[in-house]
Structures are given as C-alpha cells and as structure tokens.
C-alpha positions as CSV (number, residue, x, y, z in Angstrom):
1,X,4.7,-36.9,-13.2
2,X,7.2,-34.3,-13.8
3,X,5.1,-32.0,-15.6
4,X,2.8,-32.4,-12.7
5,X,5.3,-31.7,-10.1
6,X,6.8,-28.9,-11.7
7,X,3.3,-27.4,-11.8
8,X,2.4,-28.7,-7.8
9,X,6.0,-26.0,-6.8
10,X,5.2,-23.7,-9.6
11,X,1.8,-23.3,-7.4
12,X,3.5,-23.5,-4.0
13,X,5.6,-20.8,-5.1
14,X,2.9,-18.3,-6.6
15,X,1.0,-18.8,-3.1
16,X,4.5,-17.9,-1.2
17,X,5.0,-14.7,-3.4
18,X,1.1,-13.4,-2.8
19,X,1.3,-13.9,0.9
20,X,4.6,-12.3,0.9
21,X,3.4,-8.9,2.1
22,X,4.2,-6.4,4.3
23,X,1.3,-5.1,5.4
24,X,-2.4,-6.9,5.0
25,X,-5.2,-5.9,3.6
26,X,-6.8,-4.6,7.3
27,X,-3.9,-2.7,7.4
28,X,-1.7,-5.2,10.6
29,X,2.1,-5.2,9.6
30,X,3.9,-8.5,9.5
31,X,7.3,-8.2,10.3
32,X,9.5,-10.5,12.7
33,X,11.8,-8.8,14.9
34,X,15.1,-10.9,16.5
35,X,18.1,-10.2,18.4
36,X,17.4,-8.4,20.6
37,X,19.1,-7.9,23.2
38,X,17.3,-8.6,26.8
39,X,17.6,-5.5,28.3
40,X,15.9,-3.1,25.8
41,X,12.8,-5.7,26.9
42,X,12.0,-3.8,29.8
43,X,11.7,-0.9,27.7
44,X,8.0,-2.1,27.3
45,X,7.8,-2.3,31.0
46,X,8.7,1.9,31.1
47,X,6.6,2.5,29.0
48,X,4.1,0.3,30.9
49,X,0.7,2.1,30.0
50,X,1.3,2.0,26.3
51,X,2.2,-1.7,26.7
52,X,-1.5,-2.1,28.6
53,X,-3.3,0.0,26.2
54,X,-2.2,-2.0,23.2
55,X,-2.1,-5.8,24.8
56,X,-5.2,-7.8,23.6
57,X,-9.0,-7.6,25.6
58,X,-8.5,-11.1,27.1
59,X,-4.5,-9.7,29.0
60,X,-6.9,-6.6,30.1
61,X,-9.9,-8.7,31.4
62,X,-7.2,-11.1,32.8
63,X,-5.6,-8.0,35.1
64,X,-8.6,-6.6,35.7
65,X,-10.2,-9.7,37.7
66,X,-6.3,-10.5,38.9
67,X,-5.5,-7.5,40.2
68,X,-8.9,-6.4,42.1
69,X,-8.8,-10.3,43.3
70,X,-5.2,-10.2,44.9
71,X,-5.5,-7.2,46.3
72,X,-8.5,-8.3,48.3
73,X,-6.7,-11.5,49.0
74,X,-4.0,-9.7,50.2
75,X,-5.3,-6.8,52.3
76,X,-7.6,-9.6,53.6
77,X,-4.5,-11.6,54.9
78,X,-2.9,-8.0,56.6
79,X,-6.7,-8.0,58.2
80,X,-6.6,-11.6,59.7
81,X,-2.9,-10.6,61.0
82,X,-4.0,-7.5,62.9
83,X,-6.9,-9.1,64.2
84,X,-4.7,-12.3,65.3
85,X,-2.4,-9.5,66.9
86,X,-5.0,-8.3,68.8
87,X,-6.3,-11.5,69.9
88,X,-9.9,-11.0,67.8
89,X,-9.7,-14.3,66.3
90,X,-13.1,-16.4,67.1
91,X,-10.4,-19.5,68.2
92,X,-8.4,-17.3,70.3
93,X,-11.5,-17.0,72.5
94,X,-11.3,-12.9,73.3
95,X,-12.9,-12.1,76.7
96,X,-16.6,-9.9,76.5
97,X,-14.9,-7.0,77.6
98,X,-12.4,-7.1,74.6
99,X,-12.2,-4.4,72.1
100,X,-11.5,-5.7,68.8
101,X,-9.3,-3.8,65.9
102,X,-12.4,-4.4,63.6
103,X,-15.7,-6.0,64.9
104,X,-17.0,-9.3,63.5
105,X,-13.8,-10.2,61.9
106,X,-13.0,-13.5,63.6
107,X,-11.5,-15.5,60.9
108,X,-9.9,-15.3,57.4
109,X,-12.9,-15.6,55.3
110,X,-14.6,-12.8,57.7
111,X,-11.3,-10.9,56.8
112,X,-11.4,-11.2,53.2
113,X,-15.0,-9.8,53.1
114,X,-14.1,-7.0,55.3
115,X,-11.0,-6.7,52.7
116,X,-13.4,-6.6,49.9
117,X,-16.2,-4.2,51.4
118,X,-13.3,-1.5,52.4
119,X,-11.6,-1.4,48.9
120,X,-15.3,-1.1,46.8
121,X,-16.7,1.7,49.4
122,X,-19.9,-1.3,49.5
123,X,-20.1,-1.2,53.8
124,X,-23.3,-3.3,54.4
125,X,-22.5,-2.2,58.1
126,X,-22.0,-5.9,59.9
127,X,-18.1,-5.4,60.2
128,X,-16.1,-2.1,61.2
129,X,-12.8,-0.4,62.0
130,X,-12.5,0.6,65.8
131,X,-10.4,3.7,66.6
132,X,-8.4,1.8,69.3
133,X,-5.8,0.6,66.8
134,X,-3.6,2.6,65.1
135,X,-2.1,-0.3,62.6
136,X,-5.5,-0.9,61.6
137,X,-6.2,3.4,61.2
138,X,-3.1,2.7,59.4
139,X,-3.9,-0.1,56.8
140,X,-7.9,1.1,56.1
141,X,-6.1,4.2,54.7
142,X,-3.4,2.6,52.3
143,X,-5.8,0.0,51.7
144,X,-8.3,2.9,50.2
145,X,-5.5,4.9,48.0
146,X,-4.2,1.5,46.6
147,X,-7.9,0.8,45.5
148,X,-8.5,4.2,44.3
149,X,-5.2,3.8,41.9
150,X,-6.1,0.6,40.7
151,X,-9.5,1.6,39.9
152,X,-8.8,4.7,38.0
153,X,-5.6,2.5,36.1
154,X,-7.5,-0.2,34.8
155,X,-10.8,2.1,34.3
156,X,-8.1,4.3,31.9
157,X,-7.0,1.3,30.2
158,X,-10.5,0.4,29.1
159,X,-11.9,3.3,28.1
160,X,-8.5,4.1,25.9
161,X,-8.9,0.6,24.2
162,X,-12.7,1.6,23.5
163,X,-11.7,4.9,22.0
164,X,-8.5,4.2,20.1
165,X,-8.6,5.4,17.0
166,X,-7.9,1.8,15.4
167,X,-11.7,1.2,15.6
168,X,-12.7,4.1,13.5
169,X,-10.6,3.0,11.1
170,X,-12.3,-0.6,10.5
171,X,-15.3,1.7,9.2
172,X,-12.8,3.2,6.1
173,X,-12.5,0.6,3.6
174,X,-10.5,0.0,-0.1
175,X,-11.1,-1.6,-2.6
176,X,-9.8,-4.9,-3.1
177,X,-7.8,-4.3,-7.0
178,X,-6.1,-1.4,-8.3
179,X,-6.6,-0.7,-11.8
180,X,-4.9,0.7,-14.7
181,X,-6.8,3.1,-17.3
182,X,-6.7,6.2,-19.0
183,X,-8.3,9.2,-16.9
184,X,-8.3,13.0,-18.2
185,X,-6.2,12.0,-20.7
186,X,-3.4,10.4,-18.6
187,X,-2.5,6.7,-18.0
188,X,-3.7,6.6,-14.0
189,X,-3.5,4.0,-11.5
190,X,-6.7,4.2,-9.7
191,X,-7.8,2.8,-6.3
192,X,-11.6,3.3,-4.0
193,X,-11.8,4.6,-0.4
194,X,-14.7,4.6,1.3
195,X,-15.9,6.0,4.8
196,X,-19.0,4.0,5.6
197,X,-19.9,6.1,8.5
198,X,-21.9,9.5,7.6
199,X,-19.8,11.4,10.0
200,X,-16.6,13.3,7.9
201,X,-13.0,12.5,8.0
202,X,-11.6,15.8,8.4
203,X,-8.6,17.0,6.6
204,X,-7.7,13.8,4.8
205,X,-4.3,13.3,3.3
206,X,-4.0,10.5,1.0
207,X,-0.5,8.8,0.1
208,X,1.5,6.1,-0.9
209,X,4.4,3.8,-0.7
210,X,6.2,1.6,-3.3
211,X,8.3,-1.1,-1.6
212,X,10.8,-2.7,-3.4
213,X,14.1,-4.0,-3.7
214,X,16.7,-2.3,-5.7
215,X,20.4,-2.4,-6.3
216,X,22.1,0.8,-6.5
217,X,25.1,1.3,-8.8
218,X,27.3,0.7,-6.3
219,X,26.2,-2.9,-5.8
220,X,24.5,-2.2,-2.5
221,X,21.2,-4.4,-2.6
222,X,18.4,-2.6,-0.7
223,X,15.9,-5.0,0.8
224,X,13.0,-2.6,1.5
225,X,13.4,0.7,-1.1
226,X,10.3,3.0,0.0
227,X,9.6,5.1,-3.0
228,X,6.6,8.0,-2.7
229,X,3.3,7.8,-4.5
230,X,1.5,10.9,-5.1
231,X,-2.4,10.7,-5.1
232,X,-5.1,12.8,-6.5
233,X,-8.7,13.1,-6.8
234,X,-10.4,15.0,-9.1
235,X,-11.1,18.2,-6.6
236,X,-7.4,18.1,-6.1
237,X,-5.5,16.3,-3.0
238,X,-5.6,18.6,-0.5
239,X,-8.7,17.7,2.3
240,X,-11.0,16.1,-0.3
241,X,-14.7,16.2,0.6
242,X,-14.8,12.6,2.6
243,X,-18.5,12.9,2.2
244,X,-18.9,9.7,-0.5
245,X,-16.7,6.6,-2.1
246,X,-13.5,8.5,-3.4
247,X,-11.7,7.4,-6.7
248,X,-7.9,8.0,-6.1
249,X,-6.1,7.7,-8.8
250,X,-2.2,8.1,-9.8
251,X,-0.8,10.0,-12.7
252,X,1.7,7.1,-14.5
253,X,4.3,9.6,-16.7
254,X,8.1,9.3,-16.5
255,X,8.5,10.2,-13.2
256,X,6.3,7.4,-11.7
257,X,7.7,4.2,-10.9
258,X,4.7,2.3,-12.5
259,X,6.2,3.8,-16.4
260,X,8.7,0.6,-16.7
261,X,5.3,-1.8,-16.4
262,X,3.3,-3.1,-19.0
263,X,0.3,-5.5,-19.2
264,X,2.4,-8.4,-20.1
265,X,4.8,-8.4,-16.8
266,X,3.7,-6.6,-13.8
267,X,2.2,-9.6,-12.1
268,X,5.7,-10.7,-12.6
269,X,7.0,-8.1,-10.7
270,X,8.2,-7.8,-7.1
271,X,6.7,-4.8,-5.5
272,X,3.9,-3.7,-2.7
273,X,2.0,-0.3,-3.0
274,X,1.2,0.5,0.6
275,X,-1.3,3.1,0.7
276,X,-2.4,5.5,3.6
277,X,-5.3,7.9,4.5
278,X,-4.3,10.0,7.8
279,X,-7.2,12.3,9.1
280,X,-9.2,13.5,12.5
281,X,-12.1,11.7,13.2
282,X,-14.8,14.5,13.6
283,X,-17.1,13.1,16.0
284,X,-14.1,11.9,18.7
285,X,-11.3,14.6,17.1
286,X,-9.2,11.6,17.0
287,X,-6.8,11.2,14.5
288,X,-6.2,7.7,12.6
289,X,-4.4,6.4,9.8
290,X,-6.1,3.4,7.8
291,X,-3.4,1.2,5.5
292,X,-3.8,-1.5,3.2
293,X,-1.5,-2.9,0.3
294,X,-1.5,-3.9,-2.7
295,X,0.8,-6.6,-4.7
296,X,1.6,-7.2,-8.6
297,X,-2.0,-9.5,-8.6
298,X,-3.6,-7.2,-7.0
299,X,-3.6,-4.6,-10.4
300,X,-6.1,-5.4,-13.3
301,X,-4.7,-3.3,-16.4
302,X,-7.2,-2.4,-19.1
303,X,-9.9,-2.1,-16.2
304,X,-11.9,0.7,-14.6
305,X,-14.3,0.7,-11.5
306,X,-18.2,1.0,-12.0
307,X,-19.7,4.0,-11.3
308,X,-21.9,3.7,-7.7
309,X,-23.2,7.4,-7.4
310,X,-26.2,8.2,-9.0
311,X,-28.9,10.7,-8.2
312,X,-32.9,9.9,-7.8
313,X,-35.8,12.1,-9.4
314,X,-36.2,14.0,-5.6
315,X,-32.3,14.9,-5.9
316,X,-31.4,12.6,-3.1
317,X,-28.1,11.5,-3.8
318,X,-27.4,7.4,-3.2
319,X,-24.0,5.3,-3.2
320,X,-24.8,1.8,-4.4
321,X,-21.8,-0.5,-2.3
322,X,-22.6,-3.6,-4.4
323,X,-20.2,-1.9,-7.2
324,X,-17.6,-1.2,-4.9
325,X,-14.8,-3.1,-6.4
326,X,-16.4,-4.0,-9.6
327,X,-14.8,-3.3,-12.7
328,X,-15.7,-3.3,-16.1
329,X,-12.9,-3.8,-19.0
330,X,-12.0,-0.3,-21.1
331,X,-9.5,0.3,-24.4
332,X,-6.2,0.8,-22.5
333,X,-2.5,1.1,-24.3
334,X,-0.6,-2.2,-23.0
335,X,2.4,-0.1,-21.8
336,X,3.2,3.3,-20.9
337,X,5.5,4.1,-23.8
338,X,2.2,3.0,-26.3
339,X,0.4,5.3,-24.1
340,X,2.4,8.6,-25.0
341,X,3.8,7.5,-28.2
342,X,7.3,6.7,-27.5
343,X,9.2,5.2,-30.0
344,X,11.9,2.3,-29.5
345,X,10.7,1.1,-26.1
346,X,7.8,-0.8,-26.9
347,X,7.5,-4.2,-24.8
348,X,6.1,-6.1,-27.2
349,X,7.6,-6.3,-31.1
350,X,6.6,-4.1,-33.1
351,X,7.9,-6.3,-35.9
352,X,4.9,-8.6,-35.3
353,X,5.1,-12.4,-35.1
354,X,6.0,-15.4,-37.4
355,X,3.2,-17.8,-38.1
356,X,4.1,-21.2,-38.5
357,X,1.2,-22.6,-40.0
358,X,1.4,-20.0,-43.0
359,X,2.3,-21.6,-46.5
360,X,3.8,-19.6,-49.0
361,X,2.3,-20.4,-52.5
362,X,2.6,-18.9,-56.2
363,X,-0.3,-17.6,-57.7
364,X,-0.1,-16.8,-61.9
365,X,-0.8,-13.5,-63.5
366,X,-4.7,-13.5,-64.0
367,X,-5.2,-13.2,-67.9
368,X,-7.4,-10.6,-69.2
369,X,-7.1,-7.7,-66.6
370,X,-9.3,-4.9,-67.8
371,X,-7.3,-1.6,-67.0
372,X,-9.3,1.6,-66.6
C-alpha cells in the first residue's frame, strides 16, 4: 500500500509540474494577479474602450441588446411625460381641438414605440412630432445624437473584435515537441511553424524566452529569470519566406542555456521555452504575435521531424500536414559536452558500470600453443 501510494503522489505531482505553465499551448497567459488596491480598478473604466474591445462576445451582445433597449425604455418614459404635460394622454380625455406634442401617442406603450421609431430613423408615419412644443423639439434632437453615439460605439466595438489580430493568429500553428538533434554540424534545438493560410506573414521575427528560476550569487532567488533564445532558419532569421511549414531551430554551444542538459535529466528540469513569431498580417496589415510554450516533457532528444515538402512530376510543390509533428529517432550525442568533445564533464561515467552478475573465474594456460 505504500508503494502504491508513493506512486498515486509521485503521479499527482508529475501532473502538478506539467500544468505548471506560464503560458499555454494557444498562446493565453495564466497568471493570478492580487492586491490590488481598489482604486487602480477604475483604471479599466479610463481606459473604457480597450476594456469593451477585449471583454468576451456574450458582455458585448449583453450591452448591445441592454443599451439600445434602455435607451428606448427610457426616452419612451421622457415621451409619456411630455405628452402627460400636455394633457395628450388617451385617459386624460384632450378636447378635439387639442394640439398634441406628438400625435397618436396616448399612452406608455404608444410612447415607447414612438421612442423606438425616433432613435432607429424606421418612421412608419402613424405617430409624429408637432412643432408647437419646444421640450419635445428639444428631446427628438438629444434623443437622435444619443442614438447616433451609441450606434457608432457598439458598431466600433464589433467590428474591432472581428478584426483583432488574435484571430489571424489561431491560423499560425507549432508543433507540439521540440527536439534535439544535430543540424549542419551543430547540436540544435528545433521546433515547426506553420501559417495555414496561403496569404504571407510579412516581416516575421522569430524568438524566444527561457523562464526559470535562478539564484544569483548574492542569495537573491529570482522567481521568473527570462533568458533570450536566438532562432534561425536555414535562409537566415531575418523576414524568412512564410510561404510553407518553417523548421526553427537553435544553435546549443556554450553560450546557450540548453549546454548544461543532457538526455538523462532535462525532463527533470524546471524550465519553460516561451516562443514568439511577431509579423504584419498582409491581407489586413495587422500586426500579431502568436506564443506557445514549451516544458522539460515537451523536448524529445535524439529525435528529428519528418520531412512534409515534397515536389510532384508537374513541379507543383505540396506540404503534407499529417507529418507535422512527427518525428523519427536519429544518432544524437546524449549531452552537449559528448557533442563537441569536451573532456571531464561528461554526465554519464565514463568509467562504465559494475555488473553484479559477472563471475570472476581462472582459466589454465592452454597447452600446446603453436607460435608463428
């Protein structure tokens, strides 16, 4: 039972440590934010079309029907009142030589509907203002530049949320693993990016960030150390031709953060590679940034992705997706001082290993050894 329990929390706490990311594969940051303070809320408020812009489709649809609803509701009300003043009001039994503020509005409901036809310019010509009342002059003309703001607010806010540049990033995709092989005669890290749309990402800028936490001589321990990550691709990394699936890879040499690893214990170690791709949208001229992460499981050493380009016999050239984030298994050094030869810092022992099962027995001289 211990055995089994030990294994039950060994398994709670390898699920813990993979969900323990900073950002998520679709590229949404978890991070909690507390203390603070009540005032800086109504920063948000300030900055109110931001706030709109960025609050979920059902808060939009929710203002939307509120706002055009109360507003009717409540221009109807001003309605009834100026017609109440004016003694219009079908119970207040007006004379047949009375000139109402607006004709055939003789109740609330009648209001409302006169309300409604004013703000949305529909006039279906039953009900009108009369210029005998300047309150009601008045209240048609705040009543129309009211609707007018409200209709091109909410109209902005929707059209923004269509266009944000957050939805032409859900068409750029990575691949799931990061892998660790030798490339032009380097140990690389390598990762796939994807535009599955056949219009171009233009000028494309591809990097990367190692968090971590570190403690720095001083005894200072940082929680979240952001280290850079320089990728490449093979027609260098300066606006690479987003025309196909892209292989980024990174150079790991004494410089990179990745040269301490080694087969045998980077799934034990505590990192996240956070990796961007900034660029202008060409069809919109939008510019976007697509993230997604990767942690110590994530990385399969000794592995390199399939090829998915290949060419037909009319020269048409065709990207196979199935092999996206297949990999195949290649002849790869176990650790980066194997790699390039280093002596002394091997991770494993170069000594080799004692086997227990090995019996040491005496063997005789074999008589009659012919000597040539």
């Amino acid at each position: 039972m211990s055995s089994l329990r030990e294994q039950f929390h060994d398994y709670i706490a390898e699920r813990r440590r993979r969900r323990a990311r900073l950002v998520t594969k679709d590229g949404r940051c978890i991070i909690e934010y507390g203390n603070i303070n009540y005032t800086r809320n109504f920063a948000f408020l300030a900055d109110f079309w931001t706030t709109f812009v960025e609050i979920r489709w059902r808060f939009v649809l929710f203002f939307f029907i509120a706002s055009f609803s109360l507003s009717w509701f409540i221009f109807g009300l001003l309605w009834y009142c100026i017609a109440r003043a004016n003694g219009d009001l079908t119970w207040q039994d007006p004379p047949s030589d009375h000139t109402p503020c607006v004709q055939n509005v003789g109740g609330l409901t009648s209001a409302f509907l006169f309300s409604l036809e004013t703000q949305t310019t529909i006039g279906y010509g039953a009900r009108a203002i009369t210029p005998f009342c300047p309150g009601a002059v008045a209240l048609i003309i705040i009543q129309s530049l009211i609707g007018a703001i409200i209709n091109c607010f909410l109209c902005g806010v929707i059209l923004a949320k269509i266009s944000l540049p957050k939805k032409r990033a859900k068409t750029i995709t990575f691949s799931e693993m990061a892998v660790i092989c030798p490339r032009n005669n380097s140990l690389c890290l390598s990762i796939r990016v994807a535009n599955l749309r056949k219009t171009l990402m233009i000028g494309s800028q591809v990097y990367g960030k190692l968090l971590r936490t570190t403690t720095t001589p001083d005894g200072e321990t940082i929680i979240m150390d952001q280290v850079s990550i320089d990728f490449m691709v093979d027609a260098g990394n300066d606006n690479p031709f987003f025309v196909c699936p892209l292989t980024l890879y990174h150079v790991i040499d004494k410089r990179s953060p990745f040269f301490e690893m080694a087969v045998d214990n980077i799934h034990s170690q505590d990192f996240e590679l956070v990796v961007f791709l900034d660029g202008t949208a060409e069809s919109t001229s939008c510019s976007c940034q697509v993230r997604t992460s990767y942690i110590p499981h994530e990385f399969m050493w000794g592995y390199n992705f399939m090829p998915i380009i290949s060419r037909s016999k009319e020269g048409k050239y065709k990207v196979d997706f199935s092999n996206f984030s297949k990999v195949v298994p290649v002849a790869t050094a176990h650790c980066s001082y194997c790699y390039h030869n280093i002596k002394g810092h091997h991770h494993h022992s170069t000594l080799g290993c004692e086997n227990q099962g090995f019996e040491v027995i005496e063997i005789d001289d074999p008589p009659n050894v012919t000597k040539m």
